[in-house]
N, C-alpha and C positions, 0 to 999 in steps of 0.2 A: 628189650627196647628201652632206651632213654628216658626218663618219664618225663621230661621238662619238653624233649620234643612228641613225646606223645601227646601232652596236652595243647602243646600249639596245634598237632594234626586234628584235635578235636575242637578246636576253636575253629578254623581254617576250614571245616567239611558245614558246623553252623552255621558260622557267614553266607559259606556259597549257595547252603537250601533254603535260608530267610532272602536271599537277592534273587534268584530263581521265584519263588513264591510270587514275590513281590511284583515280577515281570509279569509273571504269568496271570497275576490277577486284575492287573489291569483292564479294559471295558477296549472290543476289539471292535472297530466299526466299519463293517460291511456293505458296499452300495452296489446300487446294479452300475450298469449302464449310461442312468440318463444322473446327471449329476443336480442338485440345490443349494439356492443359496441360501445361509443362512447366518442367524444374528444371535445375540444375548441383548437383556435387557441393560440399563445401565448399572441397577444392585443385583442382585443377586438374594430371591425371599428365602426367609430363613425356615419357611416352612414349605411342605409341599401340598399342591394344587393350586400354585399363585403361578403365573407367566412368567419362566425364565430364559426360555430361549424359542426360537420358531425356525422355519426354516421356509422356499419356496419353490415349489417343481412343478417344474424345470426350469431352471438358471440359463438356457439359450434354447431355442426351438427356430425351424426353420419354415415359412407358412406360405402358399402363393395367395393369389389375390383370393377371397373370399373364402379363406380355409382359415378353419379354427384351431385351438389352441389351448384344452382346459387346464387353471392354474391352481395348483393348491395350495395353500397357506397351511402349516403344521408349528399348533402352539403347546408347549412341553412346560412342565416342570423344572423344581431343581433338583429330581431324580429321575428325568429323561420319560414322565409318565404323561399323555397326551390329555389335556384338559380342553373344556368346553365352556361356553358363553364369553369367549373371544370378539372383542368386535374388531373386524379387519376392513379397515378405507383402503381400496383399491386404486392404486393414481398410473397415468400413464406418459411419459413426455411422446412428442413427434403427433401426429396426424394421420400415421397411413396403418389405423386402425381404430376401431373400438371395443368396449366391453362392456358383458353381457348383463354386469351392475357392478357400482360403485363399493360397494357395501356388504359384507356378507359377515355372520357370526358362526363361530368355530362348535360342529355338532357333538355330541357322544363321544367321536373318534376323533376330537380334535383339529378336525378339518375346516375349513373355511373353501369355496371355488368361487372363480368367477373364469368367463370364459369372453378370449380375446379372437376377434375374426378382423382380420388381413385385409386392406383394401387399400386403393390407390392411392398417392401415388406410390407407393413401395418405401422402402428404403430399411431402416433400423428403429422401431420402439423399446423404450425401456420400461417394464412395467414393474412398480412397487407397492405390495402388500405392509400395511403398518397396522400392528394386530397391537389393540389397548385392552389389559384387565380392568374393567371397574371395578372391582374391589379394592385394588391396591392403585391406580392408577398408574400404573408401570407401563410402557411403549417395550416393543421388538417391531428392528426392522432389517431384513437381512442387508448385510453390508453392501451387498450388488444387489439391484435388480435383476428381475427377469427377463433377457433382450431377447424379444421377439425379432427372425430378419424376413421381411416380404418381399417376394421374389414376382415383381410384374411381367408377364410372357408378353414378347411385341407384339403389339396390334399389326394386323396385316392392312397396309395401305391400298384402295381399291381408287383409282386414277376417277376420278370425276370433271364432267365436263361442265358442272353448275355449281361452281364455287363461287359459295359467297366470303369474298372481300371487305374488312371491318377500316373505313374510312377514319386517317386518323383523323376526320378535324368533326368534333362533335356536336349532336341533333342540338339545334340553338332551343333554349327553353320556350314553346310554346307563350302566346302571351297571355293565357285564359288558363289560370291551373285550377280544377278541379275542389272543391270543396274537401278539405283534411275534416278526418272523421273525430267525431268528439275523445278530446282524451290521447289523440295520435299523434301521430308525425308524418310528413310527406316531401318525397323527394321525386325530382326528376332523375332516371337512372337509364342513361346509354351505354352503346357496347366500350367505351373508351376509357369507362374510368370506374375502380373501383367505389363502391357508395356504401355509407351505416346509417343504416335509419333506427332512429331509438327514439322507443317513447318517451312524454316529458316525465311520470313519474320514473324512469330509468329500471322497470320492472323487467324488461325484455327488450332485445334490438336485434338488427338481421346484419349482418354482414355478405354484403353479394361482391364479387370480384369482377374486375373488368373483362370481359365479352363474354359475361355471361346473359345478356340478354342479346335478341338478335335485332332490337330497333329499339326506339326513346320510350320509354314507361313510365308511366306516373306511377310509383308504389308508395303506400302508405301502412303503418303498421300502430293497431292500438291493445291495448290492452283488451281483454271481454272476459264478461261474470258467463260463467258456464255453470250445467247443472254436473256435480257429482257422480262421476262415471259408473257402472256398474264394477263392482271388484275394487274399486279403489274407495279409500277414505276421505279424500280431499282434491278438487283441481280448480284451477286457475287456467284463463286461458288468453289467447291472443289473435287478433283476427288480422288478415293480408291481405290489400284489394287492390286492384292493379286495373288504371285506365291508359288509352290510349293518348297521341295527342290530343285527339279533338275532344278530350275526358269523357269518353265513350268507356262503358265496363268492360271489359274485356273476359272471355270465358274461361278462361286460363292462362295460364303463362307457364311456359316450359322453358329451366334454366340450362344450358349447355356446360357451364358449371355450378356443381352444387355449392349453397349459401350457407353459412353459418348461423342460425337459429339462437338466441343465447336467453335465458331465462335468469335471472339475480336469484337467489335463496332468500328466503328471509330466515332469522337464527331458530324458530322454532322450525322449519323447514329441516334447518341441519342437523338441529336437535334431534329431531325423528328419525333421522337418518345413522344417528351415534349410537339409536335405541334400538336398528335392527329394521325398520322401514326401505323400503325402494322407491327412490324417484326415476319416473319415467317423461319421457314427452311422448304425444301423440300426433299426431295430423289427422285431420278431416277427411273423407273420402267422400263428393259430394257422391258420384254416380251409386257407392251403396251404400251412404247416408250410414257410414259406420268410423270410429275412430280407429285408426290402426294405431299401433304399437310401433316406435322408431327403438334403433338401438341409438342409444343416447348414453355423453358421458358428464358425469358428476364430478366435480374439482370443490374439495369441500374447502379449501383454503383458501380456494378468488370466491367461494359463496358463489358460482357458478353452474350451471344444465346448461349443458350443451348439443345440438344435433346438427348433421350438415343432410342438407335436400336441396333436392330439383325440381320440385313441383311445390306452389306456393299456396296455400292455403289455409284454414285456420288450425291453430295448435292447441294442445295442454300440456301443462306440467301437473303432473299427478303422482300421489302420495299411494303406495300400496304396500299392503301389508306380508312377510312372506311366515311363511306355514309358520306357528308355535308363537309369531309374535304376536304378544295384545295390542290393543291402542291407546296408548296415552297422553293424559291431558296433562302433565306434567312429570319432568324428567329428574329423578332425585341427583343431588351431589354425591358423588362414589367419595366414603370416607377416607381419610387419609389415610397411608399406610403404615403401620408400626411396626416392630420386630418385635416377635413374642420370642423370648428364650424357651428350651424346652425346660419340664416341669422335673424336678428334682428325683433322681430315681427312675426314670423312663428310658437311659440309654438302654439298646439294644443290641448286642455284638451280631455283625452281619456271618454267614457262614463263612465264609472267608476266614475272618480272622478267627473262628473257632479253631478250621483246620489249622491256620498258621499254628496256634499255640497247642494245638495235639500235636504236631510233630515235631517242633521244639521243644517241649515235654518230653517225649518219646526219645530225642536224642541223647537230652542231657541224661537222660536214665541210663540210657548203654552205654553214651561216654562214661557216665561215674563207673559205672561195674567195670569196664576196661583200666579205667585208672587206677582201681583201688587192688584190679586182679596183680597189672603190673607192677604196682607199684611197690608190692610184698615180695616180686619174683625178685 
C-alpha cells in the first residue's frame, strides 16, 4: 500500500468518528403529546441555579363552558435543571374565563400552576405565565402564550308567552334621589344604558352593562372598614345598596347580566403579591351571614382585582397567605445581577468529551502502528 495514501485513509476514518461523535452527543429532546410553549431569558446566567429558560403546558387546550384547565409554568437553568422560588404573574387577555390566581411560586420541582375555568361568552383566551428570579432579576416568558378555546354548547330556546320587552326610551330619573352613602357614589341605573359607578376616593367601582337590570335602580357603591377575615392577613371592603324609585331599600337585586366588580391595588398590595401572597375578592352572603370566596382576576400592571357577578352585595379584597409563605412587613430589593467567572482550576471535562479523546487516542495509536508497519514494507 501507498503510504501517502494510507495516511490520508487514516485522517479520512478520524474525521468521520470525531463528526459521528459529535452528532451523536448532541442533547435529543423528546416530547409527548401535548406540546409547550416556551422562552429564554434575555442573558443567559453564567452560573447554574439562576432562571434561564421556562416553558408553559400546555401551549393550546380545548375547554367548554365551566371546564378547567391546569397550567404549568417550568423554570430551568442554564444546564436544563428545574429551579425553585420563581415568582410567576399569571396574566390573561379576553373575558370568557378566569383563574384560579394570579400569582404563584415555582416548588422543589420547579413548577409553578394556576388553573383557568371556561366561561361565557366562549371564544379564545390567551394566557401568559412571566416567571421572575429575584436573585438575579431576570424575566422568562414563553414566546406564545397559552390559548385556551371555550366551546359554548347552544342554549335550548323554550318559546315563552311572558316576555319581557326592554323599552328603548329610558325610566326618567325620579325627582327625590335617595341619600348617597358617606364616602360613596350613586347613580340612577335602567335597563337601557350601560352605568360605572365609582367611588370618590377611586378605591373600587362596578361596571353594570345595559339590561342588566329589569327596571330604574338607585345603586350606590362606597368603600367599608371590615374586620380581618379568618385565613386572611388583610381586607378591605366595599359595600352596594340598591333602592327603588320611591328610595325604598330593596331586598336584593338580581343582575341578568353579570357586573364587573374592580378593586385598584395599592403598591404594597402588589408588593405582596411579587412576595408570593394571593389576592382574592369575596361577597357577602347575607342568608349565611358568611363570605364566599369569587374566582377573581389580578392584572398586576393596571394595579387592578377584578370579579364579574350577578348578585349585588358587599365585597372584599383580601390578602392571603399560601402554604410556606411568611408575612411581610417589608419587601427587600433582589440585588443586581453580576457574572461570576468560574474560579481558576475548576473546569471539569464532561463524559462525553472523555470518551471523545479515549477513542481519538486509541485511533491515532493503531493508525501509527499501521503506518510505521507500512511504511518499512
Amino acid at each position: 500500500m501507498n503510504s501517502t495514501n494510507f495516511k490520508w485513509n487514516i485522517l479520512a476514518v478520524l474525521a468521520i468518528t470525531l463528526a459521528l461523535f459529535v452528532v451523536l452527543s448532541q442533547n435529543t429532546l423528546i416530547t409527548n403529546g401535548v406540546k409547550a410553549a416556551s422562552g429564554t431569558t434575555a442573558t443567559t446566567p453564567t452560573v447554574a441555579g439562576k432562571l434561564a429558560s421556562c416553558t408553559v403546558l400546555p401551549d393550546t387546550a380545548n375547554v367548554p363552558d365551566l371546564g378547567t384547565q391546569v397550567l404549568t409554568y417550568t423554570a430551568s437553568d442554564k444546564d436544563s435543571a428545574t429551579i425553585s422560588g420563581v415568582v410567576v404573574t399569571w396574566t390573561m387577555s379576553g373575558i370568557a374565563g378566569v383563574l384560579s390566581t394570579s400569582s404563584s411560586t415555582t416548588n422543589s420541582s420547579g413548577e409553578a400552576t394556576t388553573t383557568f375555568t371556561g366561561t361565557k361568552p366562549g371564544g379564545t383566551v390567551t394566557i401568559t405565565g412571566k416567571g421572575v428570579d429575584v436573585t438575579t432579576n431576570q424575566t422568562c416568558t414563553p414566546t406564545a402564550g397559552a390559548v385556551m378555546t371555550i366551546a359554548i354548547a347552544a342554549a335550548t330556546v323554550t318559546p315563552s308567552t311572558n316576555i319581557s320587552i326592554i323599552s328603548p326610551t329610558p325610566e326618567a330619573v325620579p325627582a327625590t334621589s335617595p341619600a348617597v352613602p358617606s364616602g360613596g357614589s350613586q347613580s340612577w341605573v335602567t335597563p337601557q344604558a350601560a352605568v360605572k359607578i365609582e367611588a370618590p376616593d377611586k378605591s373600587v367601582y362596578i361596571n353594570i352593562p345595559s339590561a342588566a337590570v329589569s327596571k330604574g335602580t338607585f345603586i350606590s357603591l362606597a368603600p367599608k372598614s371590615i374586620t380581618t377575615l379568618a385565613g386572611f392577613e388583610s381586607a378591605r371592603g366595599a359595600t352596594i345598596s340598591y333602592k327603588d324609585s320611591a328610595g325604598i331599600t330593596l331586598a336584593s337585586v338580581e343582575l341578568s347580566k353579570p357586573a364587573t366588580i374592580s378593586f385598584a391595588l395599592t403598591q404594597a398590595e402588589v408588593d405582596r403579591v411579587l412576595a408570593g401572597a394571593l389576592i382574592s375578592i369575596l361577597r357577602y352572603d347575607s342568608p349565611s351571614n358568611n363570605w364566599i370566596e369569587l374566582p377573581s382576576i389580578v392584572e398586576l400592571a393596571g394595579k387592578t382585582a377584578l370579579v364579574q357577578v350577578t348578585k349585588l352585595s358587599d365585597f372584599a379584597l383580601a390578602i392571603k397567605l399560601q402554604a410556606g409563605t411568611a408575612t411581610a412587613t417589608a419587601i427587600p430589593v433582589p440585588p443586581t445581577a453580576t457574572a461570576v467567572p468560574p474560579a481558576t482550576g475548576d473546569f471539569t471535562p464532561s463524559s462525553g468529551l472523555l470518551i471523545m479523546l479515549t477513542m481519538v487516542g486509541l485511533l491515532l495509536v493503531v493508525g501509527s502502528g499501521y503506518y510505521l508497519r507500512f511504511s518499512k514494507s
